[in-house]
C-alpha positions in Angstrom: -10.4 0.7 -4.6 -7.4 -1.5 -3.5 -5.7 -1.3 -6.9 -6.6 2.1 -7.6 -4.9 2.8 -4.1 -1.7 0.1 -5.2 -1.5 2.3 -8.7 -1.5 5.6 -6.9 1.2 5.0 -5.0 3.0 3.2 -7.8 2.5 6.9 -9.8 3.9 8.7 -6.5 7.3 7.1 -7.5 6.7 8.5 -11.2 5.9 4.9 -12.7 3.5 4.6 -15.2 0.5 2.1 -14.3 -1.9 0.6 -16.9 -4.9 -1.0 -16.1 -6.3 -4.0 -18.5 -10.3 -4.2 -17.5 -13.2 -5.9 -19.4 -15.7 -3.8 -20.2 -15.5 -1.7 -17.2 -18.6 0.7 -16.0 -18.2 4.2 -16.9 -18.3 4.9 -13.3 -14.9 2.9 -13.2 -13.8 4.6 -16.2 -14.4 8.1 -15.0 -13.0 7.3 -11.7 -9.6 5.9 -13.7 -9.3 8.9 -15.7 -9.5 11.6 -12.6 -6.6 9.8 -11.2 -4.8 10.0 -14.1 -4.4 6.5 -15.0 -4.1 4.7 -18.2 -7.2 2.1 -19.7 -6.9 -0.6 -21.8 -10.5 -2.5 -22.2 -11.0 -5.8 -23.7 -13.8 -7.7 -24.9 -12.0 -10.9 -24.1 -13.7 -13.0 -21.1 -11.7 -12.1 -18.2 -9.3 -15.3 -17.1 -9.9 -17.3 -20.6 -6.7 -18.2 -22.5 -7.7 -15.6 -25.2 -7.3 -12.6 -22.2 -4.6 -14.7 -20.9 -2.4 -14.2 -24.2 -3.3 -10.3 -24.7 -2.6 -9.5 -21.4 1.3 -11.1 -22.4 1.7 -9.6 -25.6 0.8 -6.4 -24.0 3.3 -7.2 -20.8 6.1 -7.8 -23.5 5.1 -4.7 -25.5 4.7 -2.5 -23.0 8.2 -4.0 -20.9 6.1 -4.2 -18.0 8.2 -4.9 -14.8 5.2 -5.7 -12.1 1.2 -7.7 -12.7 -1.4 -7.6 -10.8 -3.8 -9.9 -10.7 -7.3 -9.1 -8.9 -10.7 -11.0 -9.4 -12.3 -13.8 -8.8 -12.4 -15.5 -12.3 -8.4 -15.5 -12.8 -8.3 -19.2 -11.6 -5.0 -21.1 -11.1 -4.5 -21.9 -15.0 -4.8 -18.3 -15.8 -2.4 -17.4 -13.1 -0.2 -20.5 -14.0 0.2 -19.3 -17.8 1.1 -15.8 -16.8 4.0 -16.5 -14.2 6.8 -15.8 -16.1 10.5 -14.8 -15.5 10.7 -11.7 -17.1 8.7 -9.6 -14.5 7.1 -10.1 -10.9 3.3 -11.0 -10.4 1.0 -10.4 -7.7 -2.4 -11.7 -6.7 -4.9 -10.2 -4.7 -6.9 -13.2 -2.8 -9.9 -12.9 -0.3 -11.0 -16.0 0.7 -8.5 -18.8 -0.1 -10.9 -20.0 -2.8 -8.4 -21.4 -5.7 -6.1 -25.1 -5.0 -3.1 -23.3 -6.4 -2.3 -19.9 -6.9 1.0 -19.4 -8.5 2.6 -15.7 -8.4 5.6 -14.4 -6.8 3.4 -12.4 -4.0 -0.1 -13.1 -2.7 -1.2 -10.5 -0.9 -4.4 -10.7 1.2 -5.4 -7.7 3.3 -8.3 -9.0 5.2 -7.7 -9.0 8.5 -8.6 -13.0 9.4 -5.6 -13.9 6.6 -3.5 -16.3 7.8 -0.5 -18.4 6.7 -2.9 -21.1 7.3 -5.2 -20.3 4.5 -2.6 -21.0 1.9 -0.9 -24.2 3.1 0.1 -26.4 0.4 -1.7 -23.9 -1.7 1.5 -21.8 -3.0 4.3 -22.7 -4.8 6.7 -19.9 -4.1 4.7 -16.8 -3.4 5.8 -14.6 -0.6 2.7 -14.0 1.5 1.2 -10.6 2.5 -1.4 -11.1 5.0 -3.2 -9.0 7.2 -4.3 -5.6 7.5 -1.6 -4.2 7.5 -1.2 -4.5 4.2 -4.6 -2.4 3.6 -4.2 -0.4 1.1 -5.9 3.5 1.5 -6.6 5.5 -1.5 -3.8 9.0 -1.7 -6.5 11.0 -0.3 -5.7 9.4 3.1 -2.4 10.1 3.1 -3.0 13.7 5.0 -4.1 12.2 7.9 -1.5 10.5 8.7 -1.0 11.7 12.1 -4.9 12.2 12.6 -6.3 10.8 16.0 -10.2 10.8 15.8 -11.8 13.0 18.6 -14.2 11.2 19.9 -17.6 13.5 21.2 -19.7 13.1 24.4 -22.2 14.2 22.5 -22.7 12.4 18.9 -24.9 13.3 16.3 -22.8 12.9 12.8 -23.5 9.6 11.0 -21.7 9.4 7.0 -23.7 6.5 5.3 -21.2 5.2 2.4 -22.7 1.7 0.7 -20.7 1.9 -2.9 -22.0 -0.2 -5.9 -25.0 0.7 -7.5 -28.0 -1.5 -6.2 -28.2 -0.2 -3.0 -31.7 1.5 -3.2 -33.2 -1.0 -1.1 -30.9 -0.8 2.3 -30.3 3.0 1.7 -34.1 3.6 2.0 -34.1 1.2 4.9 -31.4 2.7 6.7 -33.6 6.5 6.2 -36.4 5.3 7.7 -34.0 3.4 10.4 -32.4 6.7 11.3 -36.0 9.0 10.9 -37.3 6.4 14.0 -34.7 7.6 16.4 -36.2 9.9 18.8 -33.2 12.8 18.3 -33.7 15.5 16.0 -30.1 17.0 16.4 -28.8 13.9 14.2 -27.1 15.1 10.7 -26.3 12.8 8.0 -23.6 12.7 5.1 -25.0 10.0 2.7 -22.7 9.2 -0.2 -23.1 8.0 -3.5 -20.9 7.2 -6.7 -20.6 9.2 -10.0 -24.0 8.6 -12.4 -25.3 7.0 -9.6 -29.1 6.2 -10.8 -30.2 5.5 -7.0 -29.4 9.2 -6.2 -32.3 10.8 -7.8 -34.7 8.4 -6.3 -33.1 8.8 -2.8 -33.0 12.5 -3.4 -36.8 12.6 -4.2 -37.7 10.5 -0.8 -35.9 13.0 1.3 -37.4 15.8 0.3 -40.3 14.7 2.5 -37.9 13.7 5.3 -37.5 15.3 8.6 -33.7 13.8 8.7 -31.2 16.8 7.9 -29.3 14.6 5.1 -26.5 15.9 3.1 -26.4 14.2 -0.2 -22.9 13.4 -2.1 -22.3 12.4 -5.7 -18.7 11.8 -6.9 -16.4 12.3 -4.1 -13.3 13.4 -5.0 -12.2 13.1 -1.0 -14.1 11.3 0.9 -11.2 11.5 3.9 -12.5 14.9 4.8 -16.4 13.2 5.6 -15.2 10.9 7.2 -13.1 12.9 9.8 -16.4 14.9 10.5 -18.0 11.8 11.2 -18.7 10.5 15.0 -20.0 6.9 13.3 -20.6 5.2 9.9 -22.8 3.0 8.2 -21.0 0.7 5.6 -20.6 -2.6 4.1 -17.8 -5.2 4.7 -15.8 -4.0 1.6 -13.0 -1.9 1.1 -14.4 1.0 2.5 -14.0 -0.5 5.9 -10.5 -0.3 6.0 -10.2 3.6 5.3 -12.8 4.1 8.0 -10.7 2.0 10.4 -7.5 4.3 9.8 -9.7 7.2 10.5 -10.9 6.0 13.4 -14.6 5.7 12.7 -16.8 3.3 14.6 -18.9 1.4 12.0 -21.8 -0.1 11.5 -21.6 -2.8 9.3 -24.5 -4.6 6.7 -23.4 -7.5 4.6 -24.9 -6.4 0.7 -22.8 -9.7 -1.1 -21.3 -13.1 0.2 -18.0 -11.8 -0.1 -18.4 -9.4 2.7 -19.3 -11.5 5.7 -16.3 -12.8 6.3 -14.5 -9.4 6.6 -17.7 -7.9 8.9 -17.3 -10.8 10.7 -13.7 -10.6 11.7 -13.9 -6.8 12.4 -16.6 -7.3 14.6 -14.8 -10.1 16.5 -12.1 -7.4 16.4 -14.2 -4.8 18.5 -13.7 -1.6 15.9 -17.1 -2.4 14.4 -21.1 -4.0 15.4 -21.6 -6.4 12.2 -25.6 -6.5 12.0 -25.7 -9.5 9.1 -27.0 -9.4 5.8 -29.0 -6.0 4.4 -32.0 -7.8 3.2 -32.4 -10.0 6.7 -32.2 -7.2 9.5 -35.4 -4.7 10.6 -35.1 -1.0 10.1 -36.0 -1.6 14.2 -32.5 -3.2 14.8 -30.8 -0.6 12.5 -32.4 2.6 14.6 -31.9 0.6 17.9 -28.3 -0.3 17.1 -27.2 3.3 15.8 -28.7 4.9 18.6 -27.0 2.9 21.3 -23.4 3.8 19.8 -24.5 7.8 19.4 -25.4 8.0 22.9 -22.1 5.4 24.3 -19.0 7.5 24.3 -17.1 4.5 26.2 -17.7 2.2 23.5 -16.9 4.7 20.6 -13.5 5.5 22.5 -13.0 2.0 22.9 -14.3 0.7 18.9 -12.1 4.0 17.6 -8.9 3.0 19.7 -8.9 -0.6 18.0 -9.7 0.6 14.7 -6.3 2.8 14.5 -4.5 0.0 15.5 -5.2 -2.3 12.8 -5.0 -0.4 10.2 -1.7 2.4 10.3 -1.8 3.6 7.0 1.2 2.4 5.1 -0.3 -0.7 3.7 0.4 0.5 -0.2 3.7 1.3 0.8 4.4 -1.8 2.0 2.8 -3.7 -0.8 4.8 -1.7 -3.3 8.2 -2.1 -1.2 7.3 -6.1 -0.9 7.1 -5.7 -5.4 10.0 -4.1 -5.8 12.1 -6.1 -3.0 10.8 -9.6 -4.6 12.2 -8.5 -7.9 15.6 -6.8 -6.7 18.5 -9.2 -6.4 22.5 -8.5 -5.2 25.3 -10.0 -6.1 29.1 -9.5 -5.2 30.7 -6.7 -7.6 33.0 -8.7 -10.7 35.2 -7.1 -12.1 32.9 -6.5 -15.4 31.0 -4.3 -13.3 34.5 -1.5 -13.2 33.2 0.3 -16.3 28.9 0.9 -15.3 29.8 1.7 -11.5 32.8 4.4 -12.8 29.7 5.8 -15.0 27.3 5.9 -12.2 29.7 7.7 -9.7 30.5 10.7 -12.7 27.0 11.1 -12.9 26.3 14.6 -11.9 23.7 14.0 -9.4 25.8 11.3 -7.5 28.2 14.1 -7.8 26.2 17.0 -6.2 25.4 14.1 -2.8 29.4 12.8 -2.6 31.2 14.9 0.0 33.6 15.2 -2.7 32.1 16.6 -5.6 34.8 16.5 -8.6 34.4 14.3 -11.7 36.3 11.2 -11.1 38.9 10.2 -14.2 39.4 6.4 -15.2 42.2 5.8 -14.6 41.8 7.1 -10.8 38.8 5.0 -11.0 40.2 1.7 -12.2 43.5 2.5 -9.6 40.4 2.7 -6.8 38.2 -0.1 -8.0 41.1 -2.2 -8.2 42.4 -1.8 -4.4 39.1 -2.2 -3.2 38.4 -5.7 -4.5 41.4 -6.6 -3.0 40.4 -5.6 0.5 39.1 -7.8 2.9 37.5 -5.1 4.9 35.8 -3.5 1.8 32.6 -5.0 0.2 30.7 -4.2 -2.8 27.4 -5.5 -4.2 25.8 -5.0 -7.1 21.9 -4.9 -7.6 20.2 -6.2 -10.7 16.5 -7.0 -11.4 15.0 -10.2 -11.9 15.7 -10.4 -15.9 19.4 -9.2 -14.6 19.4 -5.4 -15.5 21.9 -3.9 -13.3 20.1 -0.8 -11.6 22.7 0.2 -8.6 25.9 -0.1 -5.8 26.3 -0.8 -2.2 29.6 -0.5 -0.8 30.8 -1.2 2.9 34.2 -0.2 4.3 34.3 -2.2 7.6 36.6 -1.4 10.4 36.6 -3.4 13.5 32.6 -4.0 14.5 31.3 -1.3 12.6 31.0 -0.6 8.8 30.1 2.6 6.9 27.8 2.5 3.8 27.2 4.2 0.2 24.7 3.6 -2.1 24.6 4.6 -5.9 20.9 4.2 -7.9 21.2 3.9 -11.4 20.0 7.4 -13.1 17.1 5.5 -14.9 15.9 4.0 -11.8 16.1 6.5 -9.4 12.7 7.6 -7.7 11.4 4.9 -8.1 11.4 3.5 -4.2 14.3 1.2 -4.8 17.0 2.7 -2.4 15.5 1.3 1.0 14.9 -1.7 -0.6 18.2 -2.1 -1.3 19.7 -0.9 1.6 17.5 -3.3 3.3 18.8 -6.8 1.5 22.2 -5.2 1.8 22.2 -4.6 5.2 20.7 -8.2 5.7 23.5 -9.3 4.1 26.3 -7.6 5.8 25.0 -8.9 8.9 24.5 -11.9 7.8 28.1 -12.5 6.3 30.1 -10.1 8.1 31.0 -10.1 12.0 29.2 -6.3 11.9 27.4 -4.8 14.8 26.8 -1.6 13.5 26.5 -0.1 9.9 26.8 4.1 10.1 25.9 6.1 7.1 26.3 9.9 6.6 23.8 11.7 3.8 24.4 15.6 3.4 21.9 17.4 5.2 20.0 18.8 2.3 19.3 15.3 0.5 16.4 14.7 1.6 15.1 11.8 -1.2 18.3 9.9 0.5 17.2 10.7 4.1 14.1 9.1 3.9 15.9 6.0 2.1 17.6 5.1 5.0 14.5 6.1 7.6 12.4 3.8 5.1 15.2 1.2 5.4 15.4 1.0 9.3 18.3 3.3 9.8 17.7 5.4 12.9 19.1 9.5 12.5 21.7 9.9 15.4 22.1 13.8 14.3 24.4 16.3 12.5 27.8 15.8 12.0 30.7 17.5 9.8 31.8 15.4 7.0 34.8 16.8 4.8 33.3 20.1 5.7 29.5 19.0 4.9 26.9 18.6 7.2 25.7 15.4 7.3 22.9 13.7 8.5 24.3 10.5 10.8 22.0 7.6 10.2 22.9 4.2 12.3 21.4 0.5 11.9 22.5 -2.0 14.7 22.2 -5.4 14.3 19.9 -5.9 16.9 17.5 -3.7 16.2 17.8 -4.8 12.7 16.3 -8.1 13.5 13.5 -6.4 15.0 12.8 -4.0 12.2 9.5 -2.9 12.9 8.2 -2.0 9.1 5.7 0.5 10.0 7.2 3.3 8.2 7.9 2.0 4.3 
């Protein structure tokens, strides 16, 4: 679920995503191909040398700019060999299991990850740690603004286990929920695609007095959970996109890798861990469920905490953290006069200047010329990590206070790398430069550069003319800058 989530918000930029899997399950495979993404299976054994080499013949052939790395098998030599220069590398870590990892970003999402974990254990990764960084399939991205409404009166319980051997606890958890003396209780009960538990579940309830709707291959499983007042789950991914809606959970433990997470949630107070499936009574089950139907204080209370730990924008994050690790600037050279008179004529950059006409070379060279001469005039450059060149910052500073333009190269454009760069820029400028205040006007109508700077911390201070344009004034202080809360990229 968590890379699925990582590659759909990858594809939201229009970047193509690939993934590399060993035999997957059709499930997997079906799943893959409704979200559009592209497969590649292999026979190798996943995190041998064999896979290791055809996964970097592929990143060479295919130019691939960012790998992720997610499973338990890829041990440190695996990730060793592949931790190359030519693009930026990312594990995905639950439990601080390996000596070394070596990639340019780990990211852990659980919410008991801490630097701690990984002392001595990293090489030069920047760390990603927390829930914050949970990343919620594109589905959830509609409720961004949801607050659950929490009933007096509950009676709507959504049962989502995933996998495929889950026979055992689902039956468990129907004979749980037929003990409860409340006949008013219904019940969403989810399964995956080709599920071969459904039919057997499916025959059980028919002589059940539980009102249970049955689900097989949900395309949006956001909308069930909003109409649920409490879930049943396990400690996997799932929990994370029940905690942004809100949901007060239930949790059993189906696999050693779970406890952990259920563990930490519960100690959290947004969910009642009740231990391992095939250790716990259908008694505690039914006694446990019934006590959080008929507590609206402690819903309210479990519901509140949820939505604060996890906000939503953890894929956003996670992709800005990718494509900030492998975005560099530099001060403009003078080799850079011929790309950055190229980038300004192009039409689009055109259409967003306040003045519109093409721009001739030699007025270009005469202007490009003066302004590396200027002390109050600075220009960057930003370049990848194998040293393509992909855009411009400029700042013209006058007294405390500079004024900013960006330029994205037209190949690299929607792709999410304007805040980043207007982040490292704007780091830089107040690092280097006695700034207090960096202003930036965008024509009201752009909106794709509007949310750059919103993404990038700048705060919009309102309308103002501009060369007979309205513009958007966007302002970043240095103070505030410091404090950047990144809640919205």
């Amino acid at each position: 679920m968590r890379c699925l989530a990582l590659a759909q918000a990858w594809r939201s930029d229009k970047r193509s995503v690939i993934f590399v899997m060993n035999n997957p399950l059709k499930v997997i495979k079906d799943r893959l191909q409704d979200a559009g993404m592209r497969l590649i299976e292999t026979t190798e054994e996943p995190g041998s040398s064999r896979d290791a080499e055809r996964v970097l013949k592929l990143i060479s052939k295919e130019n691939i700019m960012f790998l992720t790395i997610d499973g338990y098998h890829f041990d440190s030599s695996y990730q060793k060999y592949l931790s190359q220069e030519e693009y930026i590398s990312m594990i995905i870590d639950d439990n601080s299991h390996l000596e070394k990892y070596y990639a340019d970003i780990l990211l852990n999402q659980n919410n008991y990850a801490v630097p701690k974990l990984y002392d001595s254990k990293i090489a030069r990764a920047k760390l990603l740690l927390g829930s914050k960084y949970a990343m919620l399939r594109k589905e959830f991205n509609n409720w961004q603004n949801h607050r659950k409404a929490i009933h007096h009166k509950a009676k709507n319980i959504l049962i989502t286990l995933g996998g495929s051997k889950t026979k055992n606890t689902t039956i468990k958890i129907i004979k749980a929920l037929e003990a409860i003396s409340r006949f008013d209780i219904e019940v969403d009960l989810i399964f995956g695609r080709n599920d071969p538990v459904y039919e057997q579940i499916a025959n059980i309830l028919r002589y059940s007095r539980l009102s249970v709707n049955l689900h097989q291959h949900i395309k949006d499983i956001s909308v069930l959970m909003a109409r649920a007042d409490i879930a049943i789950s396990t400690g996997g991914t799932t929990c994370w996109e029940l905690a942004f809606m809100g949901i007060p959970c239930i949790l059993l433990i189906l696999s050693d890798n779970q406890k952990q997470n259920a563990e930490s949630l519960c100690s959290k107070g947004c969910a009642i861990n009740l231990g391992r499936s095939d250790e716990i009574s259908t008694d505690l089950i039914a006694e446990t469920a019934l006590n959080l139907l008929n507590s609206y204080d402690h819903r309210l209370r479990m519901s509140r905490i949820a939505h604060k730990l996890v906000d939503g924008y953890g894929s956003r994050r996670v992709k800005s953290a990718l494509i900030e690790r492998n975005l560099k600037i530099r001060p403009v050279t003078t080799e850079d006069c011929t790309v950055i008179w190229k980038w300004r004529n192009d039409p689009d950059v055109r259409m967003a200047s306040f003045s519109s006409e093409p721009i001739i070379w030699e007025d270009h060279l005469s202007w490009f010329e003066s302004r590396m001469q200027k002390n109050d005039c600075k220009m960057f450059v930003a370049h990848l990590k194998n040293g393509t060149t992909v855009g411009q910052i400029r700042y013209d500073i006058k007294a405390s206070e500079a004024e900013v333009s960006i330029v994205i190269a037209p190949n690299y454009r929607d792709l999410g790398i304007g805040s980043s760069l207007l982040r490292l820029a704007v780091k830089e400028i107040f690092k280097n430069a006695r700034v207090k205040r960096v202003n930036a006007f965008v024509k009201k109508y752009n909106i794709s550069s509007r949310k750059a700077f919103e993404n990038a911390g700048f705060k919009n201070s309102g309308i103002k003319k501009v060369r007979g344009s309205e513009a958007a004034h966007f302002i970043v202080r240095r103070e505030t800058h410091a404090n950047f809360n990144d809640r919205n990229w």
